[in-house]
C-alpha positions in Angstrom: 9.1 -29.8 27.0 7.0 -30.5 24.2 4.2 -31.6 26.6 4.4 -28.9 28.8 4.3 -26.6 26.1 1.1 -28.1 23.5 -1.8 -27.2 25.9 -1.2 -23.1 26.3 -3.3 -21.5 23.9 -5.2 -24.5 22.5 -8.3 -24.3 21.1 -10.7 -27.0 22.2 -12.9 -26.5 18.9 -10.5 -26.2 16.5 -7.6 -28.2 18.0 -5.5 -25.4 16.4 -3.3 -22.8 18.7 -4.2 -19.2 19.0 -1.6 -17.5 21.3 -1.5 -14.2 19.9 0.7 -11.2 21.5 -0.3 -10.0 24.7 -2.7 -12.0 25.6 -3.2 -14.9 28.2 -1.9 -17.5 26.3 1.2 -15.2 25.1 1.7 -15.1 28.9 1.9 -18.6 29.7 4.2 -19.5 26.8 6.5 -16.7 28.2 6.3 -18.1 31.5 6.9 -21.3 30.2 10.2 -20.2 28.5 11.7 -18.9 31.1 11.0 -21.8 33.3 13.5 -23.8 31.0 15.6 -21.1 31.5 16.0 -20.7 35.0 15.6 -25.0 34.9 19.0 -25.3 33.4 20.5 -22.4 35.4 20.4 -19.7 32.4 20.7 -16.0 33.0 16.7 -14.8 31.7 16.4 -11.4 30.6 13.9 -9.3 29.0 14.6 -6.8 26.4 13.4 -3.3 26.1 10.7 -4.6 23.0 9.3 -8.0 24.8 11.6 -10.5 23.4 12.9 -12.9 25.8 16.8 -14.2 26.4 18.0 -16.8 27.8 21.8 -16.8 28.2 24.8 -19.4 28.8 28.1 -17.2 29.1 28.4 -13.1 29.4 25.5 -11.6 27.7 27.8 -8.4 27.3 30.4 -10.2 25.6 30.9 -9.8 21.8 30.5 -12.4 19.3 27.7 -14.4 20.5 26.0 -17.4 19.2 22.1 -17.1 19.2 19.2 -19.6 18.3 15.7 -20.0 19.0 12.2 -18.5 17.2 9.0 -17.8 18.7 5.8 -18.9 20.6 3.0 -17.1 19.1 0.8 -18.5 16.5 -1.5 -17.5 13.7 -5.3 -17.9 14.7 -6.3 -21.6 14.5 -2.3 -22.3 13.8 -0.2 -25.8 14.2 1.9 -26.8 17.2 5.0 -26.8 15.0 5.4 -23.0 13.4 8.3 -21.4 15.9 7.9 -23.6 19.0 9.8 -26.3 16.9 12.7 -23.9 17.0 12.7 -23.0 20.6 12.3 -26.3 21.7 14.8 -27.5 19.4 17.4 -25.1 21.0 17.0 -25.9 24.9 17.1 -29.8 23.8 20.5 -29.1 21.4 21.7 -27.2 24.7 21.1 -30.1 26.6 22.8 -32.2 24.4 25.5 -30.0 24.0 26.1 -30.4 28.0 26.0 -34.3 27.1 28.3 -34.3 25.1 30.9 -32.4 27.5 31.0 -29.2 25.1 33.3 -26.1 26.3 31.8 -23.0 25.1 34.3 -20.2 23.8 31.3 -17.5 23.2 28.4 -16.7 24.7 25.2 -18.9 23.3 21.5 -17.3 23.7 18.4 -19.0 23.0 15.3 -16.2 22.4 12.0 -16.2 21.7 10.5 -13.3 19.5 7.3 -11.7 20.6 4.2 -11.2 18.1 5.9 -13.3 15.5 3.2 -14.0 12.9 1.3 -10.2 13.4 -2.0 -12.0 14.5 -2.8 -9.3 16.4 -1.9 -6.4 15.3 -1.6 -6.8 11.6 2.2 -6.5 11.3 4.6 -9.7 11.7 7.9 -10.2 13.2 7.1 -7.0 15.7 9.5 -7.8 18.3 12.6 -8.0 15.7 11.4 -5.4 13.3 11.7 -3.5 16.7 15.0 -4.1 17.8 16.1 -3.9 14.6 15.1 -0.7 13.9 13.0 -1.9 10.8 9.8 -0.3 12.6 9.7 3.0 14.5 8.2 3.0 17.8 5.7 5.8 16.7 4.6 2.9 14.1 4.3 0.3 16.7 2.0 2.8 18.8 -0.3 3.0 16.0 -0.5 -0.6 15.8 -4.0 -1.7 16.7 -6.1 -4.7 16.8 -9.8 -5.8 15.6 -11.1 -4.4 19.1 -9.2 -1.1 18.7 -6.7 -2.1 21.3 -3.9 -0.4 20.4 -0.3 -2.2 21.1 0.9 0.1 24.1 -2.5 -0.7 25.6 -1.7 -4.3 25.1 1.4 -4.5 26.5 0.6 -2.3 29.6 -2.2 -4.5 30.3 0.0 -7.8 30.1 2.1 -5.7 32.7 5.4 -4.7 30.5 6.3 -0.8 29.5 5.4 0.2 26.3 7.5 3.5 26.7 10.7 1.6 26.2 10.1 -0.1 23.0 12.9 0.6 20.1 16.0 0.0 18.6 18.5 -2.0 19.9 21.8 -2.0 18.3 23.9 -2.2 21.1 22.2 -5.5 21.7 22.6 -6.4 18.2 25.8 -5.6 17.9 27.0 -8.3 20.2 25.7 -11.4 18.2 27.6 -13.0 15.9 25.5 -15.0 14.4 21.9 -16.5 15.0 20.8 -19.5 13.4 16.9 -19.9 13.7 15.0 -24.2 12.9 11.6 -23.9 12.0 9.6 -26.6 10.6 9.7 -26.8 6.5 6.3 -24.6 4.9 6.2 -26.5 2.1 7.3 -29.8 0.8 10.6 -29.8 -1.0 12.5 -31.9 2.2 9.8 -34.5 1.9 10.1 -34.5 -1.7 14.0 -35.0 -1.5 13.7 -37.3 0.7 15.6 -35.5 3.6 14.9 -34.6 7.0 16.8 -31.8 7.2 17.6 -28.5 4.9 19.3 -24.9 4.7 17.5 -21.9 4.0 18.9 -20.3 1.3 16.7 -17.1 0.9 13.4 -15.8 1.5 11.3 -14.9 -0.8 10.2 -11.2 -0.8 6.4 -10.8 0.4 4.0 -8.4 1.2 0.1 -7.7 2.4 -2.0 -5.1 0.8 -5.7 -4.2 2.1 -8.2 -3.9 0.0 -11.1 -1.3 0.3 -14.0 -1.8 -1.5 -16.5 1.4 -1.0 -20.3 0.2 -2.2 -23.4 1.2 -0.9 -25.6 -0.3 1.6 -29.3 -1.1 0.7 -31.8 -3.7 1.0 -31.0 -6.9 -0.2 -34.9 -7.7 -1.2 -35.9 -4.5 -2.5 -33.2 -3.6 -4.6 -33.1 -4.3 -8.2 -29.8 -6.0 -9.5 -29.1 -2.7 -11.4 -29.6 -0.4 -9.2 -27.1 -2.4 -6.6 -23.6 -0.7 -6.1 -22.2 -4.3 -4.3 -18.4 -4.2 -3.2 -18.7 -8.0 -2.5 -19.0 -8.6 -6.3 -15.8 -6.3 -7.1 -14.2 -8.4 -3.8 -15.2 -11.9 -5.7 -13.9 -10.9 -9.1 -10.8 -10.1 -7.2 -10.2 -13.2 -5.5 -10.5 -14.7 -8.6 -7.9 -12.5 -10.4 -5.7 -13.2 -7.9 -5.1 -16.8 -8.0 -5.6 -16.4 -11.7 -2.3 -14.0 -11.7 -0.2 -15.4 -9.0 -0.8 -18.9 -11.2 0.1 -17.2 -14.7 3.3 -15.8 -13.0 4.7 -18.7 -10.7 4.1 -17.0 -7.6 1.3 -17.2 -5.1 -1.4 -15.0 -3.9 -4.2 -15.3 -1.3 -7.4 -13.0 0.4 -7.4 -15.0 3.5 -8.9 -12.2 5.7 -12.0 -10.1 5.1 -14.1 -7.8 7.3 -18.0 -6.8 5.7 -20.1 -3.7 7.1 -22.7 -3.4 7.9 -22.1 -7.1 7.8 -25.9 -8.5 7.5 -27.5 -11.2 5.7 -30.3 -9.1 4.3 -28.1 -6.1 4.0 -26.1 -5.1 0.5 -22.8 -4.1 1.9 -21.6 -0.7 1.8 -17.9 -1.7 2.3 -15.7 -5.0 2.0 -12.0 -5.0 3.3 -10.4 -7.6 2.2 -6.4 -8.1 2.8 -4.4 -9.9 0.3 -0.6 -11.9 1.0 1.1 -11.9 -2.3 4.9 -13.8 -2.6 7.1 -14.3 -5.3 10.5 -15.5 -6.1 11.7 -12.3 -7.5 10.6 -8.5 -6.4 9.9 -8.0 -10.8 7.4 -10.9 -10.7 5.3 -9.9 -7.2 5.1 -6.5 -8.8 4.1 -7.7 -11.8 1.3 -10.2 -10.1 0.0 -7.1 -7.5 0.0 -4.8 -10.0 -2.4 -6.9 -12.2 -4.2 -8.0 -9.0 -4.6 -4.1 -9.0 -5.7 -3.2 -12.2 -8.3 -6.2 -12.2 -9.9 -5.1 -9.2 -10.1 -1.7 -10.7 -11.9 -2.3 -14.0 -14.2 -4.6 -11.6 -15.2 -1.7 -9.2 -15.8 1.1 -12.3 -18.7 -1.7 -13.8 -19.9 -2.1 -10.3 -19.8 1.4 -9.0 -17.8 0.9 -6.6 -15.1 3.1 -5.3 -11.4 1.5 -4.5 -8.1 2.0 -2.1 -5.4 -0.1 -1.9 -3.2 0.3 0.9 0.5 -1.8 1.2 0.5 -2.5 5.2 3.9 -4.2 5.2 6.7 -5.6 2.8 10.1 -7.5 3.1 12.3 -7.4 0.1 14.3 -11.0 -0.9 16.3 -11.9 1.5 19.4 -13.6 0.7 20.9 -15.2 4.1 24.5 -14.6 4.5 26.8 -17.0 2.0 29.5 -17.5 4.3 27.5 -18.7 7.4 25.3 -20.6 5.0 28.3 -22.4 3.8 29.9 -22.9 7.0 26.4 -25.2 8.2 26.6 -27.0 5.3 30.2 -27.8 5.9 29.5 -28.7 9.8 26.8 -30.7 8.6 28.5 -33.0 6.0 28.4 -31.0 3.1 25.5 -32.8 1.2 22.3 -31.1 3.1 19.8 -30.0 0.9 19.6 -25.7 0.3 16.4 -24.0 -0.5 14.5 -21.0 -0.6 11.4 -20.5 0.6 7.9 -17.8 0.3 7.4 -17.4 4.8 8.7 -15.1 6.5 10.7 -15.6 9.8 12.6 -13.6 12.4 16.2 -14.3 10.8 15.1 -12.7 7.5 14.2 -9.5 9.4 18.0 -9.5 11.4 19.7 -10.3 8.5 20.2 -6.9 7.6 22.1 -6.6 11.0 23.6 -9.4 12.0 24.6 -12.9 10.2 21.6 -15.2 10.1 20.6 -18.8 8.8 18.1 -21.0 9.0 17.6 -24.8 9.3 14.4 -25.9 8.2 12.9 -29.6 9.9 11.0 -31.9 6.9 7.1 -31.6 6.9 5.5 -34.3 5.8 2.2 -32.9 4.3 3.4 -29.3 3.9 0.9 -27.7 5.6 1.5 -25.5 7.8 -0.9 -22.7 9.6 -3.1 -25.2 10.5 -3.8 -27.3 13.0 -2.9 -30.2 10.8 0.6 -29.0 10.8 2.7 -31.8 11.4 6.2 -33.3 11.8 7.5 -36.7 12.7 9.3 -37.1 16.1 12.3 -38.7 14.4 13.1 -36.1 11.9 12.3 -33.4 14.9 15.2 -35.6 16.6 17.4 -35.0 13.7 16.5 -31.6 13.5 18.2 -31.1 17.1 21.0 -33.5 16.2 21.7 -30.9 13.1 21.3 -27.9 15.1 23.6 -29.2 18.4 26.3 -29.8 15.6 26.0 -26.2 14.2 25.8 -24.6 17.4 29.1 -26.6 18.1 30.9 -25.7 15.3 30.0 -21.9 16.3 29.7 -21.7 19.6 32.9 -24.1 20.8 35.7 -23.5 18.3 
């Protein structure tokens, strides 16, 4: 599986993965997923928002046991960040088969579409969707850097936009989904174990940054006379690792746009969009709001005008105690429980169904790179953990 799946969407510069939502690359990974599915005689369905099913047992029958993540990636992104997860979950339904398992509820793997919001600016689309956490008049606003809005993306990858929405019935059938994903940091290699619980998510956010100057000729104009946004953008780039560091959070502009965009040109606007996390909701107030007020006393010396605009947010998420618990217990009781600042699928369903996660040890702790990495042992012991867990739910 793991071979089939690492050529779609590869870049042959970068060696990193860009399969972003709607696009070619989406489409082979979503072809490729269903493949497994119909390989190991599973009923495939499609949902009403683009996220993709794959079903052993009833799908209309209550109480169901669901795993799997997603296929997309961030531009230039690592083989590991969601495919681990729904890889993991055909290979911990194979070995459930092995091991002679009889299944008393229904078990789903899925794959969630547009994941990390490559695309379209927004992450976890497909279960913000279905959960009801964004409003299909939202999602048809969404647009991309060509204009392309979402509707006109989907249309043109051949699905109906017009049915995109909430899906509670759906929803209400799950029992409890447990989503791997590959550790984004390095507290498992650290501990010294391959495998961990998620206990929360920290809560996270991205804010765009407009900085209004005015264009003019980068030879002819005196120093003083400039009104240059891309010396307000720098000073606040600066402040923000300054205050995510004062504070124990983080903070990062790792996307910026320039018009008119010239070398010889002063800009006339910088847009610059800043990911701010935090283990608390007090502290990543306290770091944007002085991320804020930096950038502000910045742009009045410069003459510069400023807007700051909050394009998404997700609150702490605390996963659900009693399913949390009950892994730990299935797994031995000693695994190793830990929060963590990325964002994922089962933080967004949470707030409608039971989730968990099980995160698979990272090495290096990079992650959204191509240098992304995880050894094929503790990926092995990753689907040993999850085949247990999926057992102890799934065949009681």
């Amino acid at each position: 599986m793991w071979r089939d799946l690492a050529p779609i969407g590869r870049d042959a510069g970068s060696r990193g993965y860009r399969r972003y939502a709607w696009t070619g690359a989406d489409a082979d990974c979503r072809a490729w997923f269903k493949a497994q599915a119909e390989t190991r005689g599973l009923t495939y369905e499609l949902d009403r928002n683009g996220n993709q099913w794959a079903w052993l047992g009833d799908p209309l029958a209550e109480g169901a046991v669901v795993t799997g993540s997603h296929l997309d990636s961030v531009p230039d992104g690592g083989a590991f960040d969601g495919p681990l997860g729904v890889v993991s979950s055909f290979a911990a339904l194979d070995e459930l088969r092995g091991r002679g398992a009889r299944f008393t509820r229904p078990l789903a793997i899925t794959n969630f579409g547009d994941e990390e919001g490559a695309r379209f600016g927004l992450a976890c689309v497909g279960s913000r969707l279905a959960s009801g956490q964004l409003t299909p008049e939202a999602a048809y606003a969404l647009r991309d850097g060509d204009g392309v809005s979402l509707p006109q993306a989907m249309e043109a990858a051949g699905y109906d936009p017009s049915a995109i929405g909430p899906d509670p019935e759906r929803l209400a059938r799950i029992g409890a989904f447990v989503e791997l994903h590959v550790e984004q940091g390095r507290a498992l290699d650290l501990s010294g174990d391959r495998v961990g619980i998620a206990s929360a998510i920290w809560p996270h956010g991205r804010w765009r940054f407009d900085f209004h100057g005015e264009a003019n000729h980068a030879g002819t104009t005196r120093l003083v006379d400039r009104r240059d946004p891309m010396l307000t953008y720098a000073e606040t780039v600066l402040a923000a690792r300054r205050e995510a560091e004062l504070a124990g959070a983080v903070a990062t502009f790792g996307k910026i746009s320039v018009e008119p965009n010239g070398v010889n040109a002063i800009p006339s606007l910088v847009r610059g969009w800043l990911d701010s996390r935090a283990a608390d909701q007090t502290t990543l107030d306290t770091v944007v709001s002085a991320i804020e007020r930096a950038a502000q006393e910045r742009a009045e010396r410069d003459g510069v005008d400023l807007r700051v605009v909050r394009e998404s947010f997700t609150p702490v998420i605390e996963f659900e105690h009693a399913l949390r618990d009950e892994l730990n217990k299935i797994l031995g009781g000693s695994v190793p429980v830990l929060g963590t600042g990325a964002g994922h699928d089962a933080g967004i369903l949470s707030g409608s169904i039971p989730t968990a996660m099980l995160f698979v040890r990272n090495p290096t702790g990079v992650s959204h790179s191509p240098a992304e990495f995880a050894a094929e042992d503790d990926c092995v012991a990753g689907v040993i953990a999850l085949t247990d867990v999926l057992e102890g739910l799934a065949c009681r």
